[in-house]
C-alpha positions as CSV (number, residue, x, y, z in Angstrom):
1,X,0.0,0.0,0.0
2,X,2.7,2.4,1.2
3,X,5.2,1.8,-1.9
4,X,2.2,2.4,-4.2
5,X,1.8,5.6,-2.7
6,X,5.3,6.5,-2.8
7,X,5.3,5.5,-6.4
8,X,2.1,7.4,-7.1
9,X,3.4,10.8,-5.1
10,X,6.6,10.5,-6.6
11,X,5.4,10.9,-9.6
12,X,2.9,13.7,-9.4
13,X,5.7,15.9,-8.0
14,X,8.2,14.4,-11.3
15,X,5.9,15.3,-14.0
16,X,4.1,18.4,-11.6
17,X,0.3,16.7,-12.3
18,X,-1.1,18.7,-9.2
19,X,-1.2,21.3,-11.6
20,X,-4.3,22.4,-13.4
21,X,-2.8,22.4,-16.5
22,X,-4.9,20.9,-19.4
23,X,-2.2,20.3,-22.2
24,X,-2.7,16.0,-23.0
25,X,0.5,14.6,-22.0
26,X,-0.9,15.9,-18.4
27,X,-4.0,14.5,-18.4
28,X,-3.1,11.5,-19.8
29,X,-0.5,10.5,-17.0
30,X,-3.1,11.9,-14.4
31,X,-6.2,9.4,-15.6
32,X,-3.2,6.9,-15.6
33,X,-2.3,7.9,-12.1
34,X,-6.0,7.6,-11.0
35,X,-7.1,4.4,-12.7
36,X,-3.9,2.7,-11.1
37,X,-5.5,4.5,-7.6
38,X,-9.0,2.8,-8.4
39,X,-7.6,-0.7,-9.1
40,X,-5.8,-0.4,-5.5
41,X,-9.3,-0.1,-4.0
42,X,-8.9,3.6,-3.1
43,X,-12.2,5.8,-3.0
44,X,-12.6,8.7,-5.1
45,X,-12.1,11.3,-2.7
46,X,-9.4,9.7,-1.1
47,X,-7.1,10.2,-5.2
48,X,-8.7,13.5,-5.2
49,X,-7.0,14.7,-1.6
50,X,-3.8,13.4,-3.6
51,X,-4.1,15.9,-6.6
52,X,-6.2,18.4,-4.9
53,X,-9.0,18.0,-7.0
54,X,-12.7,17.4,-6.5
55,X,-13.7,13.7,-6.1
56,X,-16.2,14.4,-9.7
57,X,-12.9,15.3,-11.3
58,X,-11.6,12.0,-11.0
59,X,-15.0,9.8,-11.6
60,X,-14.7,11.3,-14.8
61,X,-11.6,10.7,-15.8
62,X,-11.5,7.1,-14.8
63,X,-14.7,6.6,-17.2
64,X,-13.0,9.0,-19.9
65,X,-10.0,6.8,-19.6
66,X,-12.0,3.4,-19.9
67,X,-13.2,5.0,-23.4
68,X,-9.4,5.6,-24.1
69,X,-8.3,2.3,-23.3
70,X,-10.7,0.7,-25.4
71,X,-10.0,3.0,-28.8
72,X,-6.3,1.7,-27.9
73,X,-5.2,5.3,-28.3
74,X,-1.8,5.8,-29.7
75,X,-1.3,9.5,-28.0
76,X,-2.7,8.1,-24.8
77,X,0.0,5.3,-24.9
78,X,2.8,7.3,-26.2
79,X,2.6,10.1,-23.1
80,X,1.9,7.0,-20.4
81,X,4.3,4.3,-21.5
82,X,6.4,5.4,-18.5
83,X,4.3,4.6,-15.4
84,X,3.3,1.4,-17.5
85,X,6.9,0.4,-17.0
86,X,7.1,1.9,-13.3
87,X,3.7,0.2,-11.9
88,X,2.9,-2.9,-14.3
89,X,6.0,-4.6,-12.6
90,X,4.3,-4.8,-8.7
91,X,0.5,-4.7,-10.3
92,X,-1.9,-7.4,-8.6
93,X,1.1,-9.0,-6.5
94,X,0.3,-8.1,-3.0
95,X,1.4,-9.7,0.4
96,X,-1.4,-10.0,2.8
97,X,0.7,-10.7,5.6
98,X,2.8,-8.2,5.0
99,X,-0.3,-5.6,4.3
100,X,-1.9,-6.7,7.4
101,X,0.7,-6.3,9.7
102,X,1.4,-2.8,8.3
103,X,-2.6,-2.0,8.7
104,X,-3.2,0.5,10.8
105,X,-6.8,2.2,9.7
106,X,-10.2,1.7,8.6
107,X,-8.7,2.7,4.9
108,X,-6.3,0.1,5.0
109,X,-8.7,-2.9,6.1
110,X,-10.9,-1.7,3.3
111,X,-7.9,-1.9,1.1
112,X,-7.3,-5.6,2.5
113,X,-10.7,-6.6,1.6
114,X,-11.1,-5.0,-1.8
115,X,-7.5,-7.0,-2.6
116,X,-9.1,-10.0,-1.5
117,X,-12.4,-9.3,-3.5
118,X,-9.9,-8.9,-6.3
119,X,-7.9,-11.7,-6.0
120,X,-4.4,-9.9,-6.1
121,X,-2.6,-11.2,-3.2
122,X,0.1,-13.6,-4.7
123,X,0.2,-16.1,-1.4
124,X,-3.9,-16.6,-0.6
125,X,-5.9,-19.8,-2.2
126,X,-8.7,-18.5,-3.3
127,X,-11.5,-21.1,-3.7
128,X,-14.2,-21.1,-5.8
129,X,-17.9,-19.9,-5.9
């Protein structure tokens, strides 16, 4: 959860996406950034506090970018290639243990159980429904 963050923060402050500035390449890595948020089970609000935006902002973008995704845009790939390098390598390969012991919130147990619902922790057995 932590590293993700880090990752996520870092970043925002590299390419300066707290900005409001509405030139592609920005808004491209930001839906990036917010999708990857999403995926990790955090709310709305909680990836707008990150970017200083409002939580409608981001709903938004995440359905904008699901239109994106599917039109496999080229300019869309081009200006996001990075982060798919930086967060495809640790994507869906979570340690509960690890994410359990380091819980210390609400947030976090939320987090725990949307992982779980998800299937991305790498050491559970899941069984079948």
């Amino acid at each position: 959860m932590e590293k993700l963050i880090k990752k996520v923060e870092h970043c925002i402050l590299k390419d300066n996406l707290k900005s409001r500035c509405r030139k592609l390449e920005y808004t491209h890595r930001r839906m990036y950034l917010y999708n990857v948020l999403r995926k990790a089970n955090f709310t709305y609000i909680e990836i707008a506090e990150m970017f200083n935006m409002n939580h409608a902002t981001i709903m938004n973008a995440v359905k904008r970018l699901k239109g994106l995704e599917q039109k496999n845009d080229k300019l869309y790939s081009l200006h996001t290639a990075h982060y798919d390098y930086i967060f495809k390598k640790s994507q869906c390969v979570f340690d509960v243990r690890r994410d359990i012991l380091e819980a210390k919130t609400l947030k976090d147990l939320r987090i725990i159980k949307g992982r779980t619902i998800n299937k991305q922790y790498k050491n559970l057995i899941y069984g079948r429904k």
